[in-house]
C-alpha positions in Angstrom: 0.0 0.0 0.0 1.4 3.4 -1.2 1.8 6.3 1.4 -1.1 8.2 -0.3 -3.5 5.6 -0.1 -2.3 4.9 3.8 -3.0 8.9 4.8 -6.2 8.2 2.8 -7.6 5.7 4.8 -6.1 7.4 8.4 -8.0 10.5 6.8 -11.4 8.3 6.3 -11.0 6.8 9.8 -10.7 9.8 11.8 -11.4 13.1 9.7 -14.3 11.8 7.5 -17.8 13.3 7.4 -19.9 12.5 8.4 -18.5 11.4 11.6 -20.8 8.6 12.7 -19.1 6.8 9.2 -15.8 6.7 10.4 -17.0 3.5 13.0 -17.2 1.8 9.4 -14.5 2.6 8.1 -12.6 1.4 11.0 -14.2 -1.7 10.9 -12.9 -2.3 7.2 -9.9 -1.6 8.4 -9.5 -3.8 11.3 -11.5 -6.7 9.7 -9.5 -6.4 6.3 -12.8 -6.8 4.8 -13.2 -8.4 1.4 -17.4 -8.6 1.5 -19.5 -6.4 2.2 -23.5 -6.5 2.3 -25.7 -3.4 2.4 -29.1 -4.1 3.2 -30.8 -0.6 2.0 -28.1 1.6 0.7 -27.7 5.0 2.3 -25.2 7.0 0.2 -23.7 5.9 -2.8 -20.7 8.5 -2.6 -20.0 6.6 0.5 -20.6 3.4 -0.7 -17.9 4.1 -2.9 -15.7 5.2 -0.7 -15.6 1.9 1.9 -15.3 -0.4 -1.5 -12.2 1.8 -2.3 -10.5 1.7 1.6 -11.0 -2.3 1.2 -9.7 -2.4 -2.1 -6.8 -0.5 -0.8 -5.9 -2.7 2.0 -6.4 -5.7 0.0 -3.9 -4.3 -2.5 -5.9 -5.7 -5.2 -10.1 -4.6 -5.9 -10.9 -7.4 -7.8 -11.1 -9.6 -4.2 -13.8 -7.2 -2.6 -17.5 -8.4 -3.3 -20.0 -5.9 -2.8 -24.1 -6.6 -2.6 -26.4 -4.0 -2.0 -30.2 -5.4 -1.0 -32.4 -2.2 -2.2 -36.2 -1.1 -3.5 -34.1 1.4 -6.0 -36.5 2.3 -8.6 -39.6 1.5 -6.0 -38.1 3.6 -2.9 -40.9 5.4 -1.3 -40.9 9.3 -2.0 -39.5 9.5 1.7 -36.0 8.8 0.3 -33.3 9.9 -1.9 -34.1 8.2 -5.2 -31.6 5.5 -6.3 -32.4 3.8 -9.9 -30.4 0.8 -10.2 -29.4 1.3 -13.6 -27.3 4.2 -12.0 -26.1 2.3 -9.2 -24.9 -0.6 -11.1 -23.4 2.0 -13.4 -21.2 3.6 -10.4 -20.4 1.0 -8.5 -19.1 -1.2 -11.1 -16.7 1.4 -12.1 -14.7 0.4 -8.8 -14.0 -2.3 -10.0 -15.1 -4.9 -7.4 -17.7 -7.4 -8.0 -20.8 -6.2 -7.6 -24.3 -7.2 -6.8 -27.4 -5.7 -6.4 -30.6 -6.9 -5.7 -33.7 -4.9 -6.1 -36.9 -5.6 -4.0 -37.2 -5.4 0.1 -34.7 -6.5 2.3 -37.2 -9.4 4.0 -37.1 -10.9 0.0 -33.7 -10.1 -1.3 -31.9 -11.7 2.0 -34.1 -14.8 1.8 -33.6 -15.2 -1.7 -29.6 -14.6 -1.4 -28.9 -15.9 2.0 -26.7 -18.9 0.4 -24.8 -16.6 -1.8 -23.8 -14.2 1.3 -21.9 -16.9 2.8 -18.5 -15.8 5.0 -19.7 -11.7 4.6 -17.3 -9.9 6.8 -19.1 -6.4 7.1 -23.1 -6.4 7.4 -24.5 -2.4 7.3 -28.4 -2.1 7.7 -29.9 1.3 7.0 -32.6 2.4 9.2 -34.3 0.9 11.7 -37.1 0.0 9.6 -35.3 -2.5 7.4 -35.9 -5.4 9.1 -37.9 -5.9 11.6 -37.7 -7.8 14.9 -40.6 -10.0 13.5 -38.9 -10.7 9.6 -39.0 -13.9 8.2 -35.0 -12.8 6.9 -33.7 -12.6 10.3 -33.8 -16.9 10.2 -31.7 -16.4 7.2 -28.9 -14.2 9.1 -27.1 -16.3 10.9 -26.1 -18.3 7.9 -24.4 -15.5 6.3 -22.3 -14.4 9.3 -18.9 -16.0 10.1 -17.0 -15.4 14.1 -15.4 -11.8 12.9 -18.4 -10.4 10.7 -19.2 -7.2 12.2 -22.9 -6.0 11.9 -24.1 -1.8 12.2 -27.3 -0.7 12.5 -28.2 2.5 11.5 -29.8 4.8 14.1 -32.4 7.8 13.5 -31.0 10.9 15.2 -33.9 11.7 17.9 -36.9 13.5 16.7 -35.5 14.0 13.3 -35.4 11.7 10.1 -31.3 12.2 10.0 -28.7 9.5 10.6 -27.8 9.5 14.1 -25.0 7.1 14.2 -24.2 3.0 14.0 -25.3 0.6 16.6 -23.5 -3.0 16.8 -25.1 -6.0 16.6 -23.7 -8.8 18.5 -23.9 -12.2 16.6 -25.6 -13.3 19.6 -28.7 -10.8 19.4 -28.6 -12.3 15.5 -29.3 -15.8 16.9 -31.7 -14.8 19.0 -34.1 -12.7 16.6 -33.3 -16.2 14.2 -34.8 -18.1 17.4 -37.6 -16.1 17.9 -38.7 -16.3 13.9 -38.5 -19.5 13.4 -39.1 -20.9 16.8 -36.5 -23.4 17.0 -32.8 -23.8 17.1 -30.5 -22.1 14.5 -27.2 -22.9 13.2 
């Protein structure tokens, strides 16, 4: 890794905007992160950017998978509209492998659950994406190895902003699985 593309990532992990992303970043970092699943994609720009710092670290962007689970063309007028002709478009520039998957989260997880296999970094965008009651969350623990690290987006209070990234522990996974499905999961 070049000296430029070291002060880039020290410059995303602790002078980034805004600041509640840097968490990610450091994550990448730590985890050497070469997959990476978005369920409901927040910003593209910084989409980008967290392909880029793993590409960096892995010295070669070809080994970083990226899937995005999204409504894209059918996002409610609540949110920032994302056509997935356009994000395909951008993110495939990066040159990692890229996936995206339009429909709801519930859906797109169930249907690529066995495809997500080892993911290292998991990033859920609002609260809303999946609920404590969604059939998906029995499809979770599959995709989740012992270093995955999961960050759930938080609403700033009172306002419809960003507020930050919770952590998900793998064992508050299993036990939203358990509840779903009612039994055991593996």
């Amino acid at each position: 890794m070049s000296v430029l593309s070291g002060l880039k990532n020290i410059h995303q992990m602790y002078f980034s905007k805004p600041e509640s992303d840097r968490l990610l970043y450091r994550a990448i970092r730590r985890q050497r992160v070469t997959t990476i699943l978005e369920l409901g994609i927040g910003n593209l720009d910084r989409t980008l950017r967290l392909i880029a710092m793993a590409g960096r670290l892995q010295g070669d962007m070809a080994q970083i998978a990226y899937t995005g689970i999204d409504l894209f063309d059918a996002r409610s007028p609540d949110f920032e509209p994302l056509r997935l002709k356009d994000a395909h478009q951008s993110l495939s520039r990066s040159g990692a492998k890229i996936k995206l998957v339009p429909g709801d989260v519930d859906n797109g997880l169930t249907r690529m659950a066995n495809a997500l296999l080892g993911t290292d970094l998991v990033i859920m965008h609002t609260p809303q994406v999946l609920q404590p009651c969604s059939k998906a969350w029995f499809y979770f623990p599959r995709i989740l190895h012992r270093a995955t690290e999961i960050f759930q987006e938080e609403l700033s209070v009172g306002e419809d902003q960003p507020g930050g990234y919770r952590t998900l522990a793998h064992e508050e996974i299993h036990h939203l699985a358990q509840s779903v499905s009612g039994r055991r999961v593996a």
